[in-house]
N, C-alpha and C positions, 0 to 999 in steps of 0.2 A: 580866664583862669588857666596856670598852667597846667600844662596833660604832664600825668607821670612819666615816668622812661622804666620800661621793662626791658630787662636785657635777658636775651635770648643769648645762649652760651658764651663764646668769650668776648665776641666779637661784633655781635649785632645787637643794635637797641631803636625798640621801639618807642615811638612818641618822641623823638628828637623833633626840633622845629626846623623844618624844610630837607625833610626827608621822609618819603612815600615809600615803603617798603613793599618790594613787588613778590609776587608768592604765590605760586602752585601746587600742585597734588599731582601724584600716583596713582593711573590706572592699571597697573598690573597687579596682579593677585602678590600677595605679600613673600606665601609662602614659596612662588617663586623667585629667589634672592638675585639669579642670575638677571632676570630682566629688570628688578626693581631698581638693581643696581647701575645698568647701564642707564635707565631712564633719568633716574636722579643725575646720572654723569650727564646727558646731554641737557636737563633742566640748568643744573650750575652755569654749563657752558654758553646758555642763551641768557643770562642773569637773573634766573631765580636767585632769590636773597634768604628764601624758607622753604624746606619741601616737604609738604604735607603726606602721609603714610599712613592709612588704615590699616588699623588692630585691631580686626572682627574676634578675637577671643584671646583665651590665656596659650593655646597651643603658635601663636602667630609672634606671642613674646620672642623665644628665641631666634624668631628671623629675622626683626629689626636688630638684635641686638646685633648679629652676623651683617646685615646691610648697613648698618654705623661702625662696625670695624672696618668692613671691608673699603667704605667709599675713605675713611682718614688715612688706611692705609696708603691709599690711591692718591692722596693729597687733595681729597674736596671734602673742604671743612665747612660746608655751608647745614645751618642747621637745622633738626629735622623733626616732626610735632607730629605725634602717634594720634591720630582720630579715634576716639572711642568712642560707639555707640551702646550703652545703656550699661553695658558691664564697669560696671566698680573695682571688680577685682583686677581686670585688667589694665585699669586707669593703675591704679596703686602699684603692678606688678611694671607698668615700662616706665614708670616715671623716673624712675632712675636712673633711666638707659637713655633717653631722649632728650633733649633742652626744653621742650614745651609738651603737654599734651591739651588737643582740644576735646569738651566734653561737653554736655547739656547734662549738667545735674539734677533734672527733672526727671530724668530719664533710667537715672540709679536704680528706683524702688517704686511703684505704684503707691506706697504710703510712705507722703509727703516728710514724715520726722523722722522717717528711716534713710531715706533718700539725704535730707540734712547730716545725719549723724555721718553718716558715709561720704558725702562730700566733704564735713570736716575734717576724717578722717584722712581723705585724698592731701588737702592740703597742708598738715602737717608731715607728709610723706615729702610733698614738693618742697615744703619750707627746707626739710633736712637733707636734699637733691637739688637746690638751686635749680629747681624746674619750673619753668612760668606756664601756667594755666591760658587757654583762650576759654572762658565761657562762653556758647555758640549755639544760640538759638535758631531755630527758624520754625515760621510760620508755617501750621498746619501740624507741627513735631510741640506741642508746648502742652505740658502733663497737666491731666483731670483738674487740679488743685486749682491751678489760675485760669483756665477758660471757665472752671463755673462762676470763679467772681468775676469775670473782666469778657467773657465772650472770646471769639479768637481774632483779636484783634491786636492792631498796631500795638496800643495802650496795654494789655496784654503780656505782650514782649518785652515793652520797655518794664514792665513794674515785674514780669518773672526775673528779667536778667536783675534790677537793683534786688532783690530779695537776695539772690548770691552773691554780687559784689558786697551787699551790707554786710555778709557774713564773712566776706573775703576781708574787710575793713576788721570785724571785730575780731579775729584770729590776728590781727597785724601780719597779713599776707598781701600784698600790693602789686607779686608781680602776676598782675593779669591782665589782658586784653580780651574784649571783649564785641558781640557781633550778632544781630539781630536781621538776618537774611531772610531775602524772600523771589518769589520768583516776579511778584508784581510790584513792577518801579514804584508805583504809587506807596502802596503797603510799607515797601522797603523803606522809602525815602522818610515817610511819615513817623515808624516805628526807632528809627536812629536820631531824628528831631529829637520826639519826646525823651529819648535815655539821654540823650546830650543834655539837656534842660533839667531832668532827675537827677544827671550828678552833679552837673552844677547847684543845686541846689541844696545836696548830701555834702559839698565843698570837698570832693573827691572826686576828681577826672579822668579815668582811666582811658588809655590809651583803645580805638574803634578800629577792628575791622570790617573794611567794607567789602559787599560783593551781590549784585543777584544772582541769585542760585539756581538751577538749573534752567539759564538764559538759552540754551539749545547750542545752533553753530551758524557759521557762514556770516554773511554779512548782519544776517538778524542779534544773533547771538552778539556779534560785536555792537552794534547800536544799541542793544536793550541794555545791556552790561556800562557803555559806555552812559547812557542817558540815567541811568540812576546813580552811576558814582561819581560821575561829574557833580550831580547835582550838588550832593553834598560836601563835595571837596571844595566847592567853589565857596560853600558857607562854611570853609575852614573847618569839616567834620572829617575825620577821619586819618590815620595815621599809617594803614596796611592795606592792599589792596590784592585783591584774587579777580581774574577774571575767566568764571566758569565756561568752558565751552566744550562741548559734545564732541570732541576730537583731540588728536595729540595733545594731550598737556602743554608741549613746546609750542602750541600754535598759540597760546594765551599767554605766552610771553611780553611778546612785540608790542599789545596791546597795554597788557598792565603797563609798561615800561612808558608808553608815550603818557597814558594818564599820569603818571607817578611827574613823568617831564614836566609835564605843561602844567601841574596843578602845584608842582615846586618851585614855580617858577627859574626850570635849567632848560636850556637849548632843547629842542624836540630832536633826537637823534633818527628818527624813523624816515626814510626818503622819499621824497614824493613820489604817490603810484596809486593806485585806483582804492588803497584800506586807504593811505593815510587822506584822501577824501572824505570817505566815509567818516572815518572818526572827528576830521573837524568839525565836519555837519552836525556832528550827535552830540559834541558837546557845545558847539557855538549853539543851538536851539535848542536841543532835548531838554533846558532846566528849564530854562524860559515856559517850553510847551508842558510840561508837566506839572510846574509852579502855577502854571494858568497868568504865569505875566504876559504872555502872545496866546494866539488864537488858531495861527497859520503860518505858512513857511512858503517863501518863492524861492527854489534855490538857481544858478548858475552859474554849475561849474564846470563849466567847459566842456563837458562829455556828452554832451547832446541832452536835446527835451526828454528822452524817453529814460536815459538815465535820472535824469535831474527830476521828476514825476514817479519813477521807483522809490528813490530814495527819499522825495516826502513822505512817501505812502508808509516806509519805514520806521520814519523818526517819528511819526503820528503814533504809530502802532505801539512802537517802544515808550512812547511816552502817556499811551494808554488817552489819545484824546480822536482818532477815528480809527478802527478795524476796516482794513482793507482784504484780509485772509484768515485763516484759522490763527489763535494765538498758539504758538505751541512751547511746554514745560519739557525740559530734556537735561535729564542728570547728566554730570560730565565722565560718570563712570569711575571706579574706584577699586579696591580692589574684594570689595562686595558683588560688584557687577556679575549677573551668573546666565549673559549672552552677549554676541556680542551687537554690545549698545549701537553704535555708529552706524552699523548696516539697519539696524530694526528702526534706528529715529530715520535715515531715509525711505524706506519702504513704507512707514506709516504715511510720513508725507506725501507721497506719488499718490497714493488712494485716500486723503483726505484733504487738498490743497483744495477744493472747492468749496470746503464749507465756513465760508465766511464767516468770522464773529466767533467760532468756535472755541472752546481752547480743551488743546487735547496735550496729557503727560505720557511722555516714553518716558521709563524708568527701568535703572538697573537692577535691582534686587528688590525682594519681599520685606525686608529688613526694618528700611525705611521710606521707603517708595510712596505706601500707600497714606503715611501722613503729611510726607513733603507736598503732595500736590493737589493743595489743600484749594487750589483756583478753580481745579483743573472740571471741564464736565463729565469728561472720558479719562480713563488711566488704562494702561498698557505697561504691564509689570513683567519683569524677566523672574520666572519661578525658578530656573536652572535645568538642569537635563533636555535639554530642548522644549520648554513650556512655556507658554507665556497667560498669564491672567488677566482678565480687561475688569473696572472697574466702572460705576457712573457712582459718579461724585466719589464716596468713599467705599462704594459697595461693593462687592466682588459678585461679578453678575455669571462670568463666564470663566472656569479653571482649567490648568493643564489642556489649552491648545496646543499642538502644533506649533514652531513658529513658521515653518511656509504656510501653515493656514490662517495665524493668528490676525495677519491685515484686513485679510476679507474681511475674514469676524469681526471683526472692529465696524467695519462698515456697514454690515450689515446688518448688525446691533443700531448702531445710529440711525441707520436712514430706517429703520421700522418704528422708530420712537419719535422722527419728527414730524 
């Protein structure tokens, strides 16, 4: 079946065949314009094709609008999707300012037909703004209404997001895209299966974007990210692609760009060096080992046994078929983040790298923190003013730490509970 084409402002369209649209996000605070503006400058300049911008409220409207004069003044016309979380009103107030906003319309209202009335409200706003929608769920974030019929599962996902698309359909509003992320490849992979197969069967395709979501950093963060969107690209799923990572935005560039390469079948531009190893490995095996069509991985590539024995240990982990170390969930930070993210997801690492099997979330803000890591058995939330809250599972067990004390805590919460 063919995928629609949404076209994001003048220039860019998604759901073209043999075109992987590459796309990142903003970690600086919104309302500061000077930096958001520079960031987005050197985003454009590394080939971002879309640059995602959180709009924590209605006071942050006017800054994007000021960040979209300022960058076309400048001549970077690359276009740009206001993240809303839960506010309606502010979905409705930028949609006219931005080419895309992305939202989880569950997220509207606590009751479900208000939440409806309000998303269709949103989209006769876009319809009359040639603004394209991303619906954008993820796992652990998906409202009262469809975990008590469906549990929070893959299946879940797939049947919250058609209940919006159907509604996208019956307003005759089509330009949307649409994204069922998760932090675990498995989850991930599974929940984009079933909605692929939901709309095929609704005989409405809309255009996917892919991404696991707070995949962490470093080499992990690029394997785990890579072994889940491979997966699906390779089964010809997916049209846009984010690759989340715990650091510079511009550092998830390089990476989207070689997936977007090699799954479009265009030249790999990326040179050889010790990533673009890494990445062949994660997508030459990680589907296979996640699919369960392999078992095991001998690799040999050139850089010694002890490399080449790290790097199983990796693609295993990423593809969630043996735990060699703590798993760990790491937003990439945004401009919700309220410390700072990158030094705390290292510190927590130093004082919990030994506990194998584990899986522990750093997270940026209170916001959405504590539903995104929905894997996780530990959480580590940034409260803001130097605090940080630890959770187990979704609980909030410990508040308003310290963050030079907030690690210990962490640890020493865990190791009295095992």
């Amino acid at each position: 079946m063919e995928t629609l084409k949404v076209r994001i402002g003048n220039k860019l369209v998604i759901g073209e065949p043999g075109h992987i649209v590459v796309q990142t996000m903003c970690n600086t605070h919104t309302y500061d314009v000077d930096a958001t503006v520079e960031q987005c400058k050197a985003m454009a300049a590394a080939g971002a094709e879309l640059i995602r911008i959180t709009v924590p409220g209605m006071k942050d409207v006017p800054c994007i609008r000021e960040i979209k004069e300022r960058l076309r003044s400048d001549g970077i016309d690359t276009p740009l999707v206001a993240d809303i979380h839960f506010s309606s009103e502010t979905a409705m107030a930028v949609a006219g300012i931005v080419e895309k906003v992305r939202i989880n319309p569950g997220n509207f209202h606590p009751d479900h037909e208000v939440a409806r009335a309000r998303f269709q409200e949103l989209l006769g706003i876009c319809k009359q703004h040639g603004t394209a929608i991303r619906i954008g769920l993820n796992h652990g974030s998906l409202g009262k209404y469809i975990t008590e019929l469906y549990g929070n599962t893959p299946l879940a996902m797939a049947k919250a997001a058609m209940e919006w698309l159907q509604m996208c359909i019956d307003n005759d509003f089509l330009q949307v895209v649409v994204s069922l992320k998760s932090s675990n490849t498995v989850v991930m992979v599974e929940a984009y299966q079933i909605l692929h197969s939901l709309m095929e069967e609704s005989g409405v395709l809309f255009p996917m974007h892919l991404g696991v979501t707070e995949a962490g950093n470093g080499d992990s963060g690029r394997i785990k990210s890579c072994v889940g969107i491979a997966t699906l690209l390779e089964e010809g799923i997916g049209n846009t692609i984010r690759v989340s990572l715990t650091e510079d935005p511009v550092a998830e560039i390089p990476v989207a760009r070689y997936l977007a390469e090699r799954y479009s079948g265009r030249e790999i531009t990326m040179p050889a060096s010790r990533e673009r190893v890494i990445l062949d490995a994660a997508c030459s095996y990680g589907p296979d080992l996640l699919m369960r069509r392999r078992d095991s991985l001998s690799l040999n590539t050139g850089l010694g046994a002890e490399f080449d024995r790290y790097l199983e240990d990796e693609i295993m982990q990423a593809s969630r078929r043996r735990f060699y170390k703590p798993e760990y969930i790491a937003c990439p930070g945004c401009g919700r983040t309220m410390y700072n993210l990158q030094d705390a997801f290292e510190k927590v690492k130093a004082r919990t790298s030994h506990l194998k099997g584990m899986v522990i979330a750093v997270m940026g803000c209170i916001v959405n923190g504590p539903g995104e890591m929905a894997d996780a058995d530990w959480g580590y939330v940034g409260e803001g003013n130097g605090k940080v809250s630890i959770y187990k599972k979704n609980v909030p067990v410990l508040r308003h730490i310290p963050e030079d004390d907030a690690p210990d805590k962490l640890l020493e919460l865990i190791e009295s509970q095992q």
